[in-house]
N, C-alpha and C positions, 0 to 999 in steps of 0.2 A: 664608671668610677672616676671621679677627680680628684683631682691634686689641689693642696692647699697649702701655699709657704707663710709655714707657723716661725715666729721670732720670739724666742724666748732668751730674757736678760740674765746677764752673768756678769756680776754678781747678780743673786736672784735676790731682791729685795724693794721696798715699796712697791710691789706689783702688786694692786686689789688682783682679785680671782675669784674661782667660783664658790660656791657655798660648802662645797665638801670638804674643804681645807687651803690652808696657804698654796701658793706655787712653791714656795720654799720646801714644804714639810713634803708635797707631795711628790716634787719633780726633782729636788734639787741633788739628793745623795744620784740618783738614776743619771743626773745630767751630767753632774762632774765625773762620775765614773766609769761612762762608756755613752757614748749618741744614742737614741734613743727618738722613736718619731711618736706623736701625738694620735688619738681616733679618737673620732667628734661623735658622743652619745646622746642621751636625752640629755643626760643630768649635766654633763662636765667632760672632761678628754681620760683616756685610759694609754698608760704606758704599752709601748712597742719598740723595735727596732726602727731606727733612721733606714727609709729606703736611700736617702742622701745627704748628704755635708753639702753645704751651700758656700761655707764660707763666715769668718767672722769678721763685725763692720761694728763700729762705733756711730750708733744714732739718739737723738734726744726722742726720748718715748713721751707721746703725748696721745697715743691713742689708744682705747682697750681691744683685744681681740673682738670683741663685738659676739653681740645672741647668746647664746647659750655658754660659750667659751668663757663670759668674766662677767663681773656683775659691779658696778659703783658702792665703792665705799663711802663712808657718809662725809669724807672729807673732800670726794671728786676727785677729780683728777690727779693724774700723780706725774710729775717733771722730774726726769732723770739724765744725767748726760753717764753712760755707762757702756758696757759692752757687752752686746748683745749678738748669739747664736742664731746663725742662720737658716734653716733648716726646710727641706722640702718632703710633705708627709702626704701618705696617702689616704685618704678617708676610706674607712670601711666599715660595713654595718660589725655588730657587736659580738655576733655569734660565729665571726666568720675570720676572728684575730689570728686564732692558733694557724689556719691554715695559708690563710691571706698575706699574713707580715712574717712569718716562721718564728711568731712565738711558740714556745709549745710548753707542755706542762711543764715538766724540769726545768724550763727558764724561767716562770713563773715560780716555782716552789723554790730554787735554789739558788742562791747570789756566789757564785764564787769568789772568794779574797784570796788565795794564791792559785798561781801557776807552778806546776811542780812536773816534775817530769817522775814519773811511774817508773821506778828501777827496785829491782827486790831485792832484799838481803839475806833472805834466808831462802833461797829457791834450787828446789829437788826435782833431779829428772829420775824419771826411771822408762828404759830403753825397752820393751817389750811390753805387750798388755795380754800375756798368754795369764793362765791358771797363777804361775808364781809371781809373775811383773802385776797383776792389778791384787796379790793378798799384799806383795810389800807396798802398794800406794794407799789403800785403805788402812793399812797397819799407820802408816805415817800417818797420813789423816786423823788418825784417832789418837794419834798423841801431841798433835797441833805442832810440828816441827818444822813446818815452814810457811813460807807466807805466799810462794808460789809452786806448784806443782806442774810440772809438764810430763806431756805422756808423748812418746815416739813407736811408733811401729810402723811398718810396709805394708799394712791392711788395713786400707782408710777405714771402708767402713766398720769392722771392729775396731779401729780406734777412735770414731767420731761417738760412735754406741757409747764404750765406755766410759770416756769423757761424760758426756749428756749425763749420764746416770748418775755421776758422783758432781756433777754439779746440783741436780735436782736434790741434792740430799745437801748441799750449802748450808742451810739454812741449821741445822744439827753439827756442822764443825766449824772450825775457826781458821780457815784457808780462804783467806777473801780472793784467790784468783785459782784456776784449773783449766789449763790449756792443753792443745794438742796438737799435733803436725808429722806430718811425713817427712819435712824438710826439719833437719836438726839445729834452724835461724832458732825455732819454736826454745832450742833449748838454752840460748844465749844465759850469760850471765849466771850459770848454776853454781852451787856453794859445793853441790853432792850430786854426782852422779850413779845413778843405781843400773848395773846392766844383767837383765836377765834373759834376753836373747839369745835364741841357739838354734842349732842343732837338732833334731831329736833323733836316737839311732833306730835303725831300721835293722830289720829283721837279717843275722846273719853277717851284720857290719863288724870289720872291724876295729877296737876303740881309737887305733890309731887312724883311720880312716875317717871316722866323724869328727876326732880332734881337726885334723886338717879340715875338714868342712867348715867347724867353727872358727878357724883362722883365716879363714878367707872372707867368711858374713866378721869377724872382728877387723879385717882389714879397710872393710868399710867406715865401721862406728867404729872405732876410736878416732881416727883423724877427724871425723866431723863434729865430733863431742870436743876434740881438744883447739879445736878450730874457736868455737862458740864460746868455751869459756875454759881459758887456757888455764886459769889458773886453779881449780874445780879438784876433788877428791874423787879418783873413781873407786866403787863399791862394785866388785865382781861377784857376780850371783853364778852366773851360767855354768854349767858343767861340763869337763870336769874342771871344778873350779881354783883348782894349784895349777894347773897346767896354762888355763886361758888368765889367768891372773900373769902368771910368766909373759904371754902372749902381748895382754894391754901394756905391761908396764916396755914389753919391747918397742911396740908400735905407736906409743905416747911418746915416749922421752921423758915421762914424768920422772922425778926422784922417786925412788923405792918408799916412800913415806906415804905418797900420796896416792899411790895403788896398791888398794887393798883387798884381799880375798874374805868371802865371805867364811868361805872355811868350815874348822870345828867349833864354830863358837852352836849351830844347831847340835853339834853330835853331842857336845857337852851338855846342852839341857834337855834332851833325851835322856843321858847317862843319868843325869842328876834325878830327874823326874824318876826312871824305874827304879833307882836307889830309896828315892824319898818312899815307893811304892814298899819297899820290902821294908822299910823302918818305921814307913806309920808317921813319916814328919814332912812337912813341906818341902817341895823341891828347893826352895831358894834359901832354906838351912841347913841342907845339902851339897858340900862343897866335893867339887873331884874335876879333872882334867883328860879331857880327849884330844889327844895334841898329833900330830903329824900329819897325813894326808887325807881328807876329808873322802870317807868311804869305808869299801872293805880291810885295807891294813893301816887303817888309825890305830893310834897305841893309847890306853888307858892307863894312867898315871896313879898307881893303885896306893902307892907310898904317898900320895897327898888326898885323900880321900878321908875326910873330917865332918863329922858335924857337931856345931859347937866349939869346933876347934882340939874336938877330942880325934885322935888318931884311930881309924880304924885296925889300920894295919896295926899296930900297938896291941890293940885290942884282942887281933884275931891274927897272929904270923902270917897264916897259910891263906890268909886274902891275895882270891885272882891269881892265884898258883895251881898248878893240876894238884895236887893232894886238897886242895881247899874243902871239904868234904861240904860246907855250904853251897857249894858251887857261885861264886859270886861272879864265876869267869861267865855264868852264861847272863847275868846282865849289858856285859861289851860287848855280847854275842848279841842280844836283843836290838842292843844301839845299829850294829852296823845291817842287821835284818829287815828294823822297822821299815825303812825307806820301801823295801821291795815290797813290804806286804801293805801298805797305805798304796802301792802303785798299784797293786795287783788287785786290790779292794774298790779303789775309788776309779785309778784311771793314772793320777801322776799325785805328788804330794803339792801344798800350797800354806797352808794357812801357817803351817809351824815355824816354815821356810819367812814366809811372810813378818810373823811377830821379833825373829830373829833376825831380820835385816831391818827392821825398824826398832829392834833393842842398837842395835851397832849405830843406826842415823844417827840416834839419842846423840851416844855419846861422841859424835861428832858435833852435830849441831849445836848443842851446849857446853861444850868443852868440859866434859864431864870425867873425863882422866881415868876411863874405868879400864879395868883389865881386861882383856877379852880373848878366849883361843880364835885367833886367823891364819890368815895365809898373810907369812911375808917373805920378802926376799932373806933367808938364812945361812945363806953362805958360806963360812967359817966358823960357823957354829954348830958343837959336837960333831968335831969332824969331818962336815959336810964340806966338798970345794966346790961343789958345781954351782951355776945360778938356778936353782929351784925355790921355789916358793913352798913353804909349807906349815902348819898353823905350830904355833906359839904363841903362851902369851904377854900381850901386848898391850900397854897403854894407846890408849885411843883419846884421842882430842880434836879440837878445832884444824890441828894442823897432818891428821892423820895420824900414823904412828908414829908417836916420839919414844918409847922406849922399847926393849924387850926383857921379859922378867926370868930371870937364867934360873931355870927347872934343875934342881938335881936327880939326873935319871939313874937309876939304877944301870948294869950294865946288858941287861936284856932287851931294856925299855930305849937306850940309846941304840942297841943295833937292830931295831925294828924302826927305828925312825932314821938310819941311815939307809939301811935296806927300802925305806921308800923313796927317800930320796935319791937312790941311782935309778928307780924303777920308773920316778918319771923322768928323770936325764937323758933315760933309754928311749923315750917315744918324745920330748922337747929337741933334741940335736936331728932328730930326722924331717923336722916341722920346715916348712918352706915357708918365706915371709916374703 
């Protein structure tokens, strides 16, 4: 294979050439905008990479490349005193460009006109790929909330699987990137972080026993998430999810705005949903509140339970009282059951958990100012002094929680949500960090 030092003029002008077009029209955008070496065909040269820079010199052109490379125009020769590109090319048969000169397809199909560095704006981790961490990344995905996605867990190969699989599915959403990693670099630069990593208790445990397990797998991920993208919203999934909500926001340093529990906001659209069931109307016309600690002694907020804006309680006094002869009390009785019996059916719950931390991203992502029952830090309110976290509701926005909406509770409904809140006071002050 030989080497041929091709000299092409710059400015590229009065140069005859071969019959497929000017040197101007063919060479000239390619020349000024990056080196570029010539291949000698039957008909004429075909664009490639420069194997080398020669060097640029000032010469009077008086002679054509010669054979196949130029051809006499009918005016002859052509006298130029210009400045002309030096260049040393390597000939190679025609079919053997792509792999010979490292052109390859994409550099043929595609001209890039900027240089941009790839930073994302809108990009969602989410911290586990069990049953609940990949319903909340699909649930995201299917509402197009970000523009990058990254998955973290400590079992590569179920986290390379699950990646793969929702990349192959690309092509049906609007997330042009979907990454994953063991190392939490992967999760640089995130707007929201989603954690659903835990725990899971074991037979005979007890709950204070697996909390402290999950504060020590949380001692890990939080620092490394607040390392990566310090300035990030974390979304607390894992359970129990007031308590390790308490946990993040110790082990971050974040402001209380920006660590949020995912909370009552699933227990309320359970509530709502078997509400909408017994009235025959859509749950999302169905208004009512599950506020305190996300579980068994959540408090049901009966004096605001509306649809249409009409009062039920109005309606019916003895709503969610023992005398209720409707018994309405055993729909919050449903609410706090369902979980155990979707676990005892399926195995663990996912998909509802899923829709409802991807209802809460929303209004993050978009700074959509919605209301929502979570878990936040509540403090001196109703009563409370400790530092527990427990769901109220909360405007939600871009900057996490900027307000809280002050519920007026009845006096039963307040000492069932103080009574939870000493109850996780009682298992947070013994937590070792």
């Amino acid at each position: 294979m030989g080497y041929l030092l091709v000299v092409l003029p710059r400015p590229l002008m009065a140069v005859p050439f071969y019959s497929l077009g000017s040197l101007r029209d063919r060479l000239g955008k390619a020349v000024y905008s990056q080196p570029r070496c010539v291949e000698r065909t039957g008909v004429g040269v075909r664009l490639g990479f420069l194997a080398e820079t020669k060097g640029i010199v000032k010469i009077l052109f008086k002679k054509q490349l010669g054979g196949p490379w130029g051809s006499m125009s009918s005016g002859g020769y052509t006298y130029q005193q210009t400045t002309f590109v030096c260049v040393k090319a390597k000939i190679v048969p025609h079919n053997q460009i792509n792999s010979k000169m490292g052109t390859s397809v994409k550099d043929q199909l595609i001209l890039n006109v900027l240089k941009e560095e790839q930073v994302p704006h809108n990009k969602i981790t989410v911290v586990g790929v069990g049953a609940v961490g990949m319903a909340c990344a699909i649930s995201i995905l299917m509402k197009d909330l970000a523009d990058e996605v990254a998955l973290v867990d400590v079992i590569e190969d179920k986290l390379k699987g699950e990646m793969m699989d929702l990349q192959h599915g690309s092509l049906f959403l609007k997330t042009p990137k979907i990454v994953s990693g063991k190392d939490y670099s992967v999760t640089a630069n995130s707007k929201l972080v989603i954690v659903t990593a835990g725990a899971r208790q074991q037979e005979g445990e007890s709950r204070l026993n697996l909390v402290q397990r999950n504060v020590n797998i949380f001692k890990f991920i939080i620092p490394n998430i607040v390392k990566y993208s310090p300035d990030c919203k974390l979304l607390i999934v894992s359970n129990p999810v007031d308590i390790l909500t308490y946990v993040a926001w110790k082990l971050s340093g974040f402001p209380k705005n920006r660590v949020i529990g995912s909370g009552c906001n699933l227990d309320s659209a359970r509530f709502r949903y078997l509400m909408g069931e017994r009235l025959g109307v859509h749950s999302s016309s169905c208004h009512g509140w599950v506020l305190g600690e996300h579980g068994d002694s959540s408090v049901p907020v009966w004096s605001g339970v509306n649809v249409a804006g009409v009062s039920l309680k109005n309606l019916y006094p003895a709503l969610g009282t023992d005398s209720d002869a409707e018994n309405w009390k055993e729909v919050h009785k449903q609410v706090v059951e369902s979980a155990y019996e979707v676990i005892k059916l399926k195995g663990y719950t996912s998909w509802a958990i899923g829709l409802s931390v991807a209802d809460l991203s929303e209004s993050i992502m978009k700074n959509l100012r919605r209301v929502h029952p979570i878990s936040t830090m509540i403090k001196g309110l109703y009563g409370i002094k400790e530092d527990v976290f427990l769901s109220v509701p909360c405007v939600l926005g871009q900057n996490g929680i900027s307000d809280v909406v002050m519920v007026n509770l009845n006096t039963e409904e307040e000492a069932r949500l103080k009574k939870s809140a000493d109850t996780l006071w009682g298992i947070q002050k013994e937590l070792q960090f």
